[in-house]
PAVO-504335 format. One line per field, with one value per atom (N, C-alpha, C): residue in one letter; x, y, z. Coordinates in steps of 0.001 Angstrom, whole numbers, plus 500000, padded with zeros to 6 digits. Example, Ala and Ser with C-alpha at 12.3 -4.5 7.8 and 13.67 -1.06 7.14 Angstrom:
PAVO-504335
selo <- (A A A S S S) .
east <- (513190 512300 513200 512850 513670 512900) .
north <- (494310 495500 496700 497750 498940 500030) .
up <- (507800 507800 507800 507080 507140 507870) .
This chain:
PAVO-504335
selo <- (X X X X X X X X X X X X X X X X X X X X X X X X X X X X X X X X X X X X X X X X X X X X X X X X X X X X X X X X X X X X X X X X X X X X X X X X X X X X X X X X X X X X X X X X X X X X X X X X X X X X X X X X X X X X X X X X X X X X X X X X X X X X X X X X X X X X X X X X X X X X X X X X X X X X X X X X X X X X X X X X X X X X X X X X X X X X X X X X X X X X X X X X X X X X X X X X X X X X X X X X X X X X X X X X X X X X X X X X X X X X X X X X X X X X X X X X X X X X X X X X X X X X X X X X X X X X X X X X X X X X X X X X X X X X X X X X X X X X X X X X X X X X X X X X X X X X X X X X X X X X X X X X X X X X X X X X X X X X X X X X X X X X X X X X X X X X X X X X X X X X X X X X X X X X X X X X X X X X X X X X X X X X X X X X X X X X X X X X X X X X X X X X X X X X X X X X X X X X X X X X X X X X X X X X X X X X X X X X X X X X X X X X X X X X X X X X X X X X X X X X X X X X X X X X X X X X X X X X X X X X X X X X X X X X X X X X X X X X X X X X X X X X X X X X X X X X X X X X X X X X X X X X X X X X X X X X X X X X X X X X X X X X X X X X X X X X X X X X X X X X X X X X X X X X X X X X X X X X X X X X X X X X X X X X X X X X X X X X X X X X X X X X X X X X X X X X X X X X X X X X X X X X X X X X X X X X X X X X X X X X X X X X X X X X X X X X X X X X X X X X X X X X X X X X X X X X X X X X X X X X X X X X X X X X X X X X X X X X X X X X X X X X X X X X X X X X X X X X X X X X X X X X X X X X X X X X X X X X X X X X X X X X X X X X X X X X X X X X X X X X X X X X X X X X X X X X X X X X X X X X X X X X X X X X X X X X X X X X X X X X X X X X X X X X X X X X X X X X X X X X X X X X X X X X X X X X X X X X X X X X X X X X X X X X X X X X X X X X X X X X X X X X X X X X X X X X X X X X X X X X X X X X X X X X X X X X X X X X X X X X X X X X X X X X X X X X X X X X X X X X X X X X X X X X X X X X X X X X X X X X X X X X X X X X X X X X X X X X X X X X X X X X X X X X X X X X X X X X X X X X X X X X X X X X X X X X X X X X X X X X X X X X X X X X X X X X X X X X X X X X X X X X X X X X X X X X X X X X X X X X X X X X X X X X X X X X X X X X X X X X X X X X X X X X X X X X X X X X X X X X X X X X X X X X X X X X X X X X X X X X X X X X X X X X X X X X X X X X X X X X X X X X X X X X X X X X X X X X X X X X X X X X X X X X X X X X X X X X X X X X X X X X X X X X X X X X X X X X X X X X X X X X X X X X X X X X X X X X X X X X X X X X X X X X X X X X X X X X X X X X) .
east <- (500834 500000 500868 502091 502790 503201 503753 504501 503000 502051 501007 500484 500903 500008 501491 502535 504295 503738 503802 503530 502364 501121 499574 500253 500920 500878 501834 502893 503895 502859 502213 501619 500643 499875 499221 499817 500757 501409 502286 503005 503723 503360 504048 503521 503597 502262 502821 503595 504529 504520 503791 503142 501711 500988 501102 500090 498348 498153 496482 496368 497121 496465 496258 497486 497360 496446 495733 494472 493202 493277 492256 492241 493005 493220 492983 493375 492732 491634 490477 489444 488383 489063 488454 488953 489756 489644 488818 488247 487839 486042 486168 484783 484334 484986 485041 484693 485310 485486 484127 483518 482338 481289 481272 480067 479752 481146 480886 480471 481091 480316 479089 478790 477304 476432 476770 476004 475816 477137 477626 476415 476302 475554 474306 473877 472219 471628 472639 472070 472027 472915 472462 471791 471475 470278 469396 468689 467999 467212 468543 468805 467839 468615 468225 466958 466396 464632 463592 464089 463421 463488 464746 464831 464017 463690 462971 461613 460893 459731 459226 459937 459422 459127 460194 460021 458627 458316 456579 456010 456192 455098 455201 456527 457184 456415 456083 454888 454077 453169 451831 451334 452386 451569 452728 451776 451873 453168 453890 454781 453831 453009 452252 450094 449851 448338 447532 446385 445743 443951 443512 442710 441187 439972 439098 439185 439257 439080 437595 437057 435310 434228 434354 433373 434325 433889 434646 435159 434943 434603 434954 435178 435454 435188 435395 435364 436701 436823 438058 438019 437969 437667 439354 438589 439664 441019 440197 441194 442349 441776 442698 443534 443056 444131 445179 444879 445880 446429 446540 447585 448784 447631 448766 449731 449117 449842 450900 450693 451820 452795 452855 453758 454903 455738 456892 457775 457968 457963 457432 456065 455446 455775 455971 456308 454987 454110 452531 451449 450173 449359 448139 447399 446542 445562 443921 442445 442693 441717 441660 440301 439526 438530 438699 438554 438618 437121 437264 435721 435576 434903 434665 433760 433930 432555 432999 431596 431698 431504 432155 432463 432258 432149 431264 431306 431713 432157 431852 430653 430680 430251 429933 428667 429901 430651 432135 432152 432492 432496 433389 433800 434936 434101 435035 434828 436536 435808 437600 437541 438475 438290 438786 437487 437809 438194 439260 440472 440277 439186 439542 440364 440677 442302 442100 442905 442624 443886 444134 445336 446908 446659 447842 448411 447658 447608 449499 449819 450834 451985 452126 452703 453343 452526 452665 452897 452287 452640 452629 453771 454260 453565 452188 451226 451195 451472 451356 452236 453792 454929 454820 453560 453741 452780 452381 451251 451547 451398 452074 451329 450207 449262 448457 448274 447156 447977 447060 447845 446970 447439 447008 445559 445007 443779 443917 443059 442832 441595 441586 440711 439656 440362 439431 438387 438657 437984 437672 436128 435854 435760 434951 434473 435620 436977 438321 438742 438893 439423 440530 441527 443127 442669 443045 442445 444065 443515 445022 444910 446486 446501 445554 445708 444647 443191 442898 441551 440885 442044 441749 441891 442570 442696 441572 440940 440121 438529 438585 437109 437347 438857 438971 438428 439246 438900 440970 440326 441257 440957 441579 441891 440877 440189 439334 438384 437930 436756 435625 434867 434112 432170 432664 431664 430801 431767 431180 431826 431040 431860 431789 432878 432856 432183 431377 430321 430841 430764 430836 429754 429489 428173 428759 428206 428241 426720 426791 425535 425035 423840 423551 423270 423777 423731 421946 422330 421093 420959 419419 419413 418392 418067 417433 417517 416743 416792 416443 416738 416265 415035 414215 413319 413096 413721 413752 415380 415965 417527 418192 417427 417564 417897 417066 417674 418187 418643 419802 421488 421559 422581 422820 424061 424450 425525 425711 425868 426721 428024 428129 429204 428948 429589 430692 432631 433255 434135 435033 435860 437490 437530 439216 440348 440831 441960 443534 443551 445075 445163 446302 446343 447756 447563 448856 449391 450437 450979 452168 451417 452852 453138 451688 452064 450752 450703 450074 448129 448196 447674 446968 447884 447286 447051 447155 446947 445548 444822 443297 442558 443238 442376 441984 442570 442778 442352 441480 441095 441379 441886 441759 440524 440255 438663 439016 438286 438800 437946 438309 438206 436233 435704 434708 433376 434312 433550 433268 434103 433738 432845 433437 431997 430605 430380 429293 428361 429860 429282 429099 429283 429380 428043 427679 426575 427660 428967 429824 429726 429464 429327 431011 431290 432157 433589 433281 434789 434783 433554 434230 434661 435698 436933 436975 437754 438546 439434 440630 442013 442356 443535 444456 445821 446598 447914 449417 450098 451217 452899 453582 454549 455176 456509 457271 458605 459372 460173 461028 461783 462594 462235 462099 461951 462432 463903 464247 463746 462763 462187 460519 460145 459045 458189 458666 458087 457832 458601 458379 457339 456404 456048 454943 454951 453456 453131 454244 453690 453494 453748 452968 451542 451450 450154 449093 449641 448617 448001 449016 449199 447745 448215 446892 445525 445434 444498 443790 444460 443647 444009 442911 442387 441135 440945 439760 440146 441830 442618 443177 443766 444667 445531 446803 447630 448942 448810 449994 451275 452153 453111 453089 454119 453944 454308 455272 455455 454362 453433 452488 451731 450993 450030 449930 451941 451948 452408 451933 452844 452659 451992 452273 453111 453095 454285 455832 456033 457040 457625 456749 456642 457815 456321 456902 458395 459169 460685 461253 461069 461899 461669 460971 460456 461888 461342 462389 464012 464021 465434 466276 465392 465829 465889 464948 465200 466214 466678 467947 469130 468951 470329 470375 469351 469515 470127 469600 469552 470860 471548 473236 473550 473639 474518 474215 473567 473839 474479 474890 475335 476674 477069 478502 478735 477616 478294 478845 477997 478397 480030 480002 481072 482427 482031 483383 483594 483079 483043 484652 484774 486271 487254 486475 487643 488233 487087 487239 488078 488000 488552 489942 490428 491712 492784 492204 492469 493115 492235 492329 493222 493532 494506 495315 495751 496981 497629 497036 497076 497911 497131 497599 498972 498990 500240 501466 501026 502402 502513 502271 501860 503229 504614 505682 506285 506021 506004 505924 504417 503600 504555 504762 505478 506819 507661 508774 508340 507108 506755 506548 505736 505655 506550 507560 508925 509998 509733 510070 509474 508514 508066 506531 506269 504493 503415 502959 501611 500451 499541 498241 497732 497518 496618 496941 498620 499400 499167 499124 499101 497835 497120 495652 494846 495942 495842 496257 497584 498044 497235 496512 495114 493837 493487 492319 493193 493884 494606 494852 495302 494855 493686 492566 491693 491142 491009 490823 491233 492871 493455 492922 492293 492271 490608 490124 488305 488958 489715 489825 490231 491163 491546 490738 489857 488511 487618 487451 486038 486815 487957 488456 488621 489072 488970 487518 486756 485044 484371 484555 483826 484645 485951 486424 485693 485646 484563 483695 482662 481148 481269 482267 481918 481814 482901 483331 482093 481539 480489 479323 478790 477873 478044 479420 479401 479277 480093 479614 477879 477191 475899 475061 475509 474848 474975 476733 476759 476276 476711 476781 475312 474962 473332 474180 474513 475381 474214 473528 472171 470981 470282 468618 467502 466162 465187 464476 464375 463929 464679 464162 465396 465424 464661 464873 464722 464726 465135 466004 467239 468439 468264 468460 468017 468893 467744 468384 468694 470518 471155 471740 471803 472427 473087 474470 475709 475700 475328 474809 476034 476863 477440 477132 475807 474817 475209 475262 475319 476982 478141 479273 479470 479017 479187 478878 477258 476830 477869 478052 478699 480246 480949 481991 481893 480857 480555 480067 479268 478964 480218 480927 482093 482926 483205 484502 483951 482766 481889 482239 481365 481518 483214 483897 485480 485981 485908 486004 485975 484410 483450 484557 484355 485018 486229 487384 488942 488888 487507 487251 487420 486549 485883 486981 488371 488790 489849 490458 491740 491001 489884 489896 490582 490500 490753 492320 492938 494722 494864 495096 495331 496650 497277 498335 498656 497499 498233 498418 498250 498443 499941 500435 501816 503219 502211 503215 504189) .
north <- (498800 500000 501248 501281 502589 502627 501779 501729 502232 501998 502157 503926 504475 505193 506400 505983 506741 507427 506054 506495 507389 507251 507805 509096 509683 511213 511391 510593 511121 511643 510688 510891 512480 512292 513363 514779 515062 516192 516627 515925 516021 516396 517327 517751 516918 516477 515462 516322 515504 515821 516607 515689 516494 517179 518171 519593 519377 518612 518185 517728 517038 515392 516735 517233 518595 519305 519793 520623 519600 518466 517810 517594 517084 516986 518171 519039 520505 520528 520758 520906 519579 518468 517337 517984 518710 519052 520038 521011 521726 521655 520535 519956 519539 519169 518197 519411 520217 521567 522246 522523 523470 522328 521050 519804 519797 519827 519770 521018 522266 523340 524103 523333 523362 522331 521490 520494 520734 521497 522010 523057 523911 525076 524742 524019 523571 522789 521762 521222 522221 523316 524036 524956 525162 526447 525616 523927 523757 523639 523262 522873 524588 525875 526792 527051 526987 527247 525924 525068 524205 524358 525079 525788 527156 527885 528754 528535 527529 527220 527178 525717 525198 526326 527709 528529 528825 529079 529465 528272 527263 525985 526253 526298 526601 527936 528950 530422 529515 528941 528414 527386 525971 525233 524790 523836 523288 522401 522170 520567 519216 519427 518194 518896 517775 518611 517131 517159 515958 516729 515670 515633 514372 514375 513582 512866 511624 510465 510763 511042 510956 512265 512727 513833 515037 516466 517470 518244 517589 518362 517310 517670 516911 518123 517288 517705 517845 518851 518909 518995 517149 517259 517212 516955 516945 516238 514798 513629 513760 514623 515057 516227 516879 518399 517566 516590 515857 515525 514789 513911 515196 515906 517129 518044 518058 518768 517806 516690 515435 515557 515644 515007 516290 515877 516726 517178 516353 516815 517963 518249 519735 520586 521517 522922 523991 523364 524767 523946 523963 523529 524531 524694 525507 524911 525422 524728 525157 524813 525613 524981 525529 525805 525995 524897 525167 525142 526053 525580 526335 525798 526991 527572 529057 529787 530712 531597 532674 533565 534910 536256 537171 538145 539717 540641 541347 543073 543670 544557 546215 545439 544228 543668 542818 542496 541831 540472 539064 538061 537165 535910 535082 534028 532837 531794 531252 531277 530493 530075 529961 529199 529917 530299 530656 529686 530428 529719 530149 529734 530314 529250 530865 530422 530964 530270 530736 531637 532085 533293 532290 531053 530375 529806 530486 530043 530541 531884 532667 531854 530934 530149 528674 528449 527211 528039 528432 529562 530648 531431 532620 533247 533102 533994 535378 535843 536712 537931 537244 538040 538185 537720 538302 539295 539906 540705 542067 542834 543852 545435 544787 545805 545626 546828 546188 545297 544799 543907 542590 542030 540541 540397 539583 539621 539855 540251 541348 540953 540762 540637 541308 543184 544123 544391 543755 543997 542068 541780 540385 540093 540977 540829 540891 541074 541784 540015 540405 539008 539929 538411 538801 538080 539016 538228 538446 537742 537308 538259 538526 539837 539510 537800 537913 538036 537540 538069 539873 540352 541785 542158 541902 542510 542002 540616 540410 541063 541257 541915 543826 544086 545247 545792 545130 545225 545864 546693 547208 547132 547677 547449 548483 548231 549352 550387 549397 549759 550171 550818 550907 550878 551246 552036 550495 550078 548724 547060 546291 545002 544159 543089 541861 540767 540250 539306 538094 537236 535753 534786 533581 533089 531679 530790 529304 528947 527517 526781 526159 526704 525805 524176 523624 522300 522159 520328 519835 518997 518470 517855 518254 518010 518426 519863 519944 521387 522502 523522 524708 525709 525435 526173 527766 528577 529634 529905 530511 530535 531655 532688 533661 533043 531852 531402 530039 529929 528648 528758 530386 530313 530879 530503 531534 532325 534006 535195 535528 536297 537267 538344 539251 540811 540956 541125 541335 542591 542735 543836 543290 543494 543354 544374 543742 544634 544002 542972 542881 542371 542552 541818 541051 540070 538761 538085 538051 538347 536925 535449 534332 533688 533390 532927 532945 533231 533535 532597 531493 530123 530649 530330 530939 531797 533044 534671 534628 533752 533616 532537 531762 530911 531065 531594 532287 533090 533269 534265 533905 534498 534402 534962 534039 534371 534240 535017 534241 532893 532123 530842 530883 531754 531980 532392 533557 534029 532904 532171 530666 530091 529607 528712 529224 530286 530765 530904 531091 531199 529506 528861 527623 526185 527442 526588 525494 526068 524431 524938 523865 524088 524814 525061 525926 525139 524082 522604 522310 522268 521625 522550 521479 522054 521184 521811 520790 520642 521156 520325 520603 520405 520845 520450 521921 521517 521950 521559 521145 521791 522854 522954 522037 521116 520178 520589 520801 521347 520767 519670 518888 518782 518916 517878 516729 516482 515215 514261 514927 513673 513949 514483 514440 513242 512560 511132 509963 510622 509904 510238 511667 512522 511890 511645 511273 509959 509159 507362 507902 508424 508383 509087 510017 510365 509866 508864 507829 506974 506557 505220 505880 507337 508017 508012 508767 509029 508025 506895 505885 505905 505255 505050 506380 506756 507895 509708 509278 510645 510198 511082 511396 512693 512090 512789 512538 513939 514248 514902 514886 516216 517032 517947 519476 518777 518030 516967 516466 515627 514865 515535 517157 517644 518279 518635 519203 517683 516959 515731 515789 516366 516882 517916 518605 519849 519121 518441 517946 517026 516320 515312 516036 517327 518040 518620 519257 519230 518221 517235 515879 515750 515754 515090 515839 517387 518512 518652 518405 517885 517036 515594 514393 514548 515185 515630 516226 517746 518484 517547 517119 515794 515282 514352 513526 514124 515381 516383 516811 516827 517685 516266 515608 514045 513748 513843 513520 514052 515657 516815 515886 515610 515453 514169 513198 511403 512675 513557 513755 514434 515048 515800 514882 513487 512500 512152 512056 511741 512343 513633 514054 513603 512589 512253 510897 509899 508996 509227 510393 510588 510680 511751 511880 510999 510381 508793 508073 507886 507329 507697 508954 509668 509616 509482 509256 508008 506845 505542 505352 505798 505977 506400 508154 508316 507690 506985 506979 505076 504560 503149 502184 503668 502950 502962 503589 503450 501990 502336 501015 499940 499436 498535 498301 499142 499146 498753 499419 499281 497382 497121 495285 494343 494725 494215 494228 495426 495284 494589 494048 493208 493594 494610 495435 494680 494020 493349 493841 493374 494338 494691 494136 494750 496222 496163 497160 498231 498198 499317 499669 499008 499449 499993 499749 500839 502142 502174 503525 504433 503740 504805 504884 503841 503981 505262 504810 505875 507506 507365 508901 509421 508717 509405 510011 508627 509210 510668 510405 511645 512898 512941 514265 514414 513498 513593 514316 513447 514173 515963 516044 517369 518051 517628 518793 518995 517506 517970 518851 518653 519871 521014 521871 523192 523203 522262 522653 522982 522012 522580 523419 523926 525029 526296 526211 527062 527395 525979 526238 526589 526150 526491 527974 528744 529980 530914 530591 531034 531261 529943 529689 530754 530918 531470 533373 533627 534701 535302 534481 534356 534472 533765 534080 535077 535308 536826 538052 537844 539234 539725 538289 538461 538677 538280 538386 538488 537628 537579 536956 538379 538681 537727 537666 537144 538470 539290 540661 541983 543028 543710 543667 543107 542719 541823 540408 539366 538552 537779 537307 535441 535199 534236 533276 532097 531494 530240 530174 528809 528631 527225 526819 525979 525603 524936 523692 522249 521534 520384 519625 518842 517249 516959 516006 516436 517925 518141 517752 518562 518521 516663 516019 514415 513828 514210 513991 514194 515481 515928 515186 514768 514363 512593 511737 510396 510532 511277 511175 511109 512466 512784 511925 510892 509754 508393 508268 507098 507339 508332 508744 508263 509288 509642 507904 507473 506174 504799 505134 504528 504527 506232 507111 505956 506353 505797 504079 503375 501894 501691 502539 502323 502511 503888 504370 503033 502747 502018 500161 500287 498782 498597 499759 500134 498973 498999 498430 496478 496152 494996 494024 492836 492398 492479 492519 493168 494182 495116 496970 496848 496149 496253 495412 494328 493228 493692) .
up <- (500000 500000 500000 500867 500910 499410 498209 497605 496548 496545 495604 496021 497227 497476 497366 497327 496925 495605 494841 493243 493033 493719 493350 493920 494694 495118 493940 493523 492316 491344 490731 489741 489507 490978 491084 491392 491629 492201 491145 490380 489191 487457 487162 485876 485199 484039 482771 481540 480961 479917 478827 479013 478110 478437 478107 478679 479114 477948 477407 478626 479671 480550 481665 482117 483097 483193 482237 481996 482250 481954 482566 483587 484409 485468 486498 486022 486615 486485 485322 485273 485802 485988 487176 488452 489229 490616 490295 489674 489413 490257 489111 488992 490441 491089 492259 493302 492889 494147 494112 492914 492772 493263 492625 493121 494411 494886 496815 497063 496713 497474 497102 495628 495834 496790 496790 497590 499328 499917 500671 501004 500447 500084 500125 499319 499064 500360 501030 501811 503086 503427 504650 504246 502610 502609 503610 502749 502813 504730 504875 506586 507568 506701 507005 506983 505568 505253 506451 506466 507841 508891 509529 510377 510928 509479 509658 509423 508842 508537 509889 510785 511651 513016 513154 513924 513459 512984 512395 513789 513677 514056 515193 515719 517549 518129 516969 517987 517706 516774 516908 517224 517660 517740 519390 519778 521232 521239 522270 522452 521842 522701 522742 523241 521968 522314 522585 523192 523866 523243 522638 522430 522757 522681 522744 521539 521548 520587 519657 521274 520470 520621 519621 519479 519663 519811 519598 520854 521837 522973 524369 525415 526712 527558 528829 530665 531139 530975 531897 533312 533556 535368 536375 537590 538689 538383 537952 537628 536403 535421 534645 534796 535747 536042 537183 537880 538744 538074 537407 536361 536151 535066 534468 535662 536727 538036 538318 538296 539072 538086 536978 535620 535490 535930 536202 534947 533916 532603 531874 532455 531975 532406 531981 532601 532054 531773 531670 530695 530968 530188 529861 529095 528521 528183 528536 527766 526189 525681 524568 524106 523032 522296 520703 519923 518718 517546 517272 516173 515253 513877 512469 512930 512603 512783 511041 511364 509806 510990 510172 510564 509635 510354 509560 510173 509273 509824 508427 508646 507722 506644 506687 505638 504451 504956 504694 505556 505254 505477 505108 506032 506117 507079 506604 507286 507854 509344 509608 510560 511737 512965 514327 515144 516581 517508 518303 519168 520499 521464 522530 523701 524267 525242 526482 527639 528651 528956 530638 530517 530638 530889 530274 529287 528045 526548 526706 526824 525999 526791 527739 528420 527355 526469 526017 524388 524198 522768 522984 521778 522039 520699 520718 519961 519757 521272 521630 521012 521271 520465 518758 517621 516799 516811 517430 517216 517000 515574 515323 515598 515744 515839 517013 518416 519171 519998 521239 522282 522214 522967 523401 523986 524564 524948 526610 526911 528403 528923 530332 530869 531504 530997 530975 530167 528897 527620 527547 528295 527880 526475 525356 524391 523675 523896 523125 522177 520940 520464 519547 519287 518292 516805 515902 514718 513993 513332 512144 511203 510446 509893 508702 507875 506414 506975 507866 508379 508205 509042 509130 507715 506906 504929 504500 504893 504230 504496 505855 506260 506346 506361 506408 507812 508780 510093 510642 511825 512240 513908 514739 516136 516825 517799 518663 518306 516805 516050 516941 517461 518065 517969 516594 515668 515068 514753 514167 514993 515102 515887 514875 515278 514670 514877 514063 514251 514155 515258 514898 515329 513905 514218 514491 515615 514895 514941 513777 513837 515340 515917 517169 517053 518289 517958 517578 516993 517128 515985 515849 514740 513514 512079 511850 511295 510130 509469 510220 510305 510901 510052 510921 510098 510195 511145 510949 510830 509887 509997 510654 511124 511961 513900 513666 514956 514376 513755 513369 513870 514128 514613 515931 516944 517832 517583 518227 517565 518623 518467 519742 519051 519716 518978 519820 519149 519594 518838 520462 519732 519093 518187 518166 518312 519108 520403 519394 518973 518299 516747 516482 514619 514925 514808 514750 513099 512754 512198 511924 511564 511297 509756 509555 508074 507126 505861 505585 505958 505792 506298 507319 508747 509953 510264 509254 509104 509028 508195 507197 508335 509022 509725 510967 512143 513480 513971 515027 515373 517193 517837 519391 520014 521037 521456 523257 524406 525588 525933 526543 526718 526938 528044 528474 527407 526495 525365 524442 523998 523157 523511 524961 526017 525296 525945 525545 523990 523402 522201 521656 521874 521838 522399 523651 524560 525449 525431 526646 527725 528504 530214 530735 531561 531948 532174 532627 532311 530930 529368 528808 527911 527074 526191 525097 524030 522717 523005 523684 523624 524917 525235 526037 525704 525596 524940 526255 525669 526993 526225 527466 527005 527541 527433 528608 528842 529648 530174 529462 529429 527636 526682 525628 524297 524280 525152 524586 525241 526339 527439 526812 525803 525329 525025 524898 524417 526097 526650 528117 528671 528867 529119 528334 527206 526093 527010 526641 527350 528671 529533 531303 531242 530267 529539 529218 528470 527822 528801 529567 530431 531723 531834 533209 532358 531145 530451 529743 529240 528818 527336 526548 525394 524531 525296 525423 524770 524749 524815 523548 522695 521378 521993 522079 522376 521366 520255 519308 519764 519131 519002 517963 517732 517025 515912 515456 514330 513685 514646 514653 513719 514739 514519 513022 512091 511022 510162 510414 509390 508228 507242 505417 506048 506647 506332 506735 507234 507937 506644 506057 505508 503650 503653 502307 502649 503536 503984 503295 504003 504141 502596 502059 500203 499693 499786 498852 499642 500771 501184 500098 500143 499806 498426 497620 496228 495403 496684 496255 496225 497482 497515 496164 496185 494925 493594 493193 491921 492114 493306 493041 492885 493623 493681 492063 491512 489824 489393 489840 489095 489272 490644 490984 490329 490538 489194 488011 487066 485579 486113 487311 487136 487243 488051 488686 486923 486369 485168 484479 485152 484617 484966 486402 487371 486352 486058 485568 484297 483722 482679 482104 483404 483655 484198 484592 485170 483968 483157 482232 481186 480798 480057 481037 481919 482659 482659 483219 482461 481176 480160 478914 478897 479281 478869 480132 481161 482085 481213 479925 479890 480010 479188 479654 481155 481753 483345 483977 483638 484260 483742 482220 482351 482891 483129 483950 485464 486030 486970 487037 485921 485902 485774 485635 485139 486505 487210 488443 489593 489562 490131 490613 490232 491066 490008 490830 489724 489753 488570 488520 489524 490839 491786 492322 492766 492924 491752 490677 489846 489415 489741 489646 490570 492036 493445 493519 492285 492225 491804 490804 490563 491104 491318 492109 494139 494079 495029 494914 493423 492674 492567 492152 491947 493304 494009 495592 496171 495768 496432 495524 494746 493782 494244 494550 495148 496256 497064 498882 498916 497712 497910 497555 496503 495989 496796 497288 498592 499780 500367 501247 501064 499945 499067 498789 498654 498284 499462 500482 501753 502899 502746 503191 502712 501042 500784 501119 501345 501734 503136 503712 505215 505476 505018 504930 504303 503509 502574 503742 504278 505378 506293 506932 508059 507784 506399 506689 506203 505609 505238 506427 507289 508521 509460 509121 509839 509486 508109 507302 506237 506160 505345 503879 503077 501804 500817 500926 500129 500687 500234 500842 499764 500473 499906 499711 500707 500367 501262 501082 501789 503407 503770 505244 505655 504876 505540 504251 505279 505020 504604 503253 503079 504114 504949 505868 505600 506095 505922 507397 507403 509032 508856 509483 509633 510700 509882 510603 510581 511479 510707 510252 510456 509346 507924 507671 506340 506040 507038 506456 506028 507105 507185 505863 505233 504489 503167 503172 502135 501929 503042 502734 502796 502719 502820 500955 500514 499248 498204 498520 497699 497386 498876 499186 498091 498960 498132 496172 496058 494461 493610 494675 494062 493919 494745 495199 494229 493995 492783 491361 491077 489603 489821 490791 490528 490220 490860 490943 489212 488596 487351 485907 486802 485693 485836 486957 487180 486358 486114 485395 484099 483193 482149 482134 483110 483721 483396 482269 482256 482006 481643 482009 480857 479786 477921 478105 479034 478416 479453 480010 480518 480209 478924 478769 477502) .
């Protein structure tokens, strides 16, 4: 191996003769260098944009949310606030109230979904902090609800309207057609006190209601609820925290996580992750392609070598290591000059904001080393492959 891997740095480090083989050989490290630090690049954009997606999910949605198996609604009795008090894993839990209603303001209408919360909602989500307009909900102002900013564009609703309220209806229970539709529904007139502000989606669907005002509007007795969601003091003990959950609560309970609760969104990441990968990793097979190439014109021209080399006693395996050893070494050095690059690139991208998506926000990449790992297991594998493929070309007629 030393004697195969002597010659593979000769070969590689040393000018050929021939100008032509040199220039390829350049333009295969070449190749090697830009493959990795695009790949380099693409995989921590991508690392970045999931990073930033999922901050979206982390203001809006719960650790862990517990729901009724059956029907829309539960009791939130004694036996279940014990549990949640004992379970030392939590660090805050919240009622909540979910349901479609239609809304109307100034003879303007939407359909979407009221959220009422109690005053330990902003405990478990940080709702609260996007709200750009207007404050949070108050317990001075019962009737006060937070609506989402596409809500407010779409009804053309603004903050401490006075003049006009916001109408929200739901269908009263029951069965059976309604024969007067004037009382088909229940009604209650609120004010909106804030405009919240995360993505466009939950902009159009959201409206904050207080926990009491829902009740009512709703007809639920004063314990019951739709969910109850849970911040837990770890994540990484999150799943411990679910099973002692289950195990108090039964069969009766559906209890997700924030994963759980977005699994197409989680799902679509992971798809277009795994896609980019795939789509550079081809780029980089066409590009090893130079590797294989140069390989091969090297071969060629060192052919009286090699046979001196066979004559001295190094047999095919040995000289077909010298190259498969070259190519290696000319992959290893490209992927190190490629992801010195990307690293460097990354870091000041993150410091410096180099390039924007718009003028105030910095397109986001993050420096993970899954990616560097990734990136340098593909390259080795590939380069690896290329030198396997070019060094066959090496037989006991091309030295005899």
């Amino acid at each position: 191996m030393n004697f195969s891997l002597y010659i593979a740095k000769r070969y590689l480090f040393s000018k050929s003769s021939n100008n032509t083989i040199n220039i390829i050989t350049i333009i295969a490290a070449i190749g090697v260098i830009i493959g990795t630090l695009a790949l380099f690049i693409v995989l921590s954009g991508f690392s970045g944009l999931r990073e930033f997606s999922t901050g979206f999910l982390n203001t809006s949605d719960p650790d862990v949310k517990i729901t009724s198996v059956k029907g829309k609604s539960f009791i939130f009795n004694n036996k279940i606030s014990s549990y949640l008090n004992e379970q030392k894993g939590i660090a805050s839990y919240t009622k909540v109230i979910e349901e479609r209603a239609f809304f109307e303001f100034n003879k303007k209408t939407h359909i979407a979904y009221i959220k009422g919360v109690d005053t330990n909602f902003t405990k478990v989500n940080s709702i609260d902090s996007t709200i750009f307009i207007g404050t949070w909900l108050d317990k001075k102002i019962p009737a006060g609800v937070v609506i989402g900013n596409g809500i407010s564009n779409i009804l053309s609703v603004g903050v401490f309207d006075f003049l006009e309220p916001l109408k929200i209806y739901v269908p009263k229970p029951g069965k059976g057609y309604a024969i007067n539709p004037k009382n088909a529904f229940n009604q209650i007139e609120t004010q909106p006190i804030g405009v919240f502000s995360i993505t466009e989606d939950i902009d159009r669907k959201f409206t904050f209601v207080p926990l009491k005002l829902a009740q009512n509007l709703l007809n639920y007795k004063q314990e019951q609820i739709s969910a109850i969601e849970l911040k837990v003091v770890n994540l990484d003990d999150r799943e411990d925290v679910i099973t002692d959950l289950k195990n108090k609560l039964g069969p009766d309970f559906n209890i997700e996580t924030r994963e759980q609760l977005n699994e197409l969104f989680y799902k679509m990441l992971n798809t277009e992750n795994l896609a980019s990968y795939l789509i550079f990793t081809l780029i980089l097979i066409i590009a090893l392609f130079n590797v294989i190439g140069a390989i091969i014109m090297m071969i060629l021209d060192k052919k009286d070598n090699l046979k001196t080399l066979y004559n001295l006693g190094a047999t095919i395996k040995d000289i077909k290591r010298v190259f498969i050893l070259q190519g290696f070494l000319l992959s290893f050095f490209g992927l190190i000059i490629g992801l010195s690059l990307g690293v460097i690139l990354v870091i000041l991208q993150k410091e410096y904001s180099l390039f924007m998506i718009t003028q105030h926000l910095a397109y986001p990449i993050k420096f993970t080393f899954q990616n560097l790992f990734t990136v340098i297991v593909t390259i080795l594998v590939l380069g690896f492959i290329s030198s396997k493929i070019a060094s066959s070309r090496i037989s006991k007629k091309l030295v005899e």
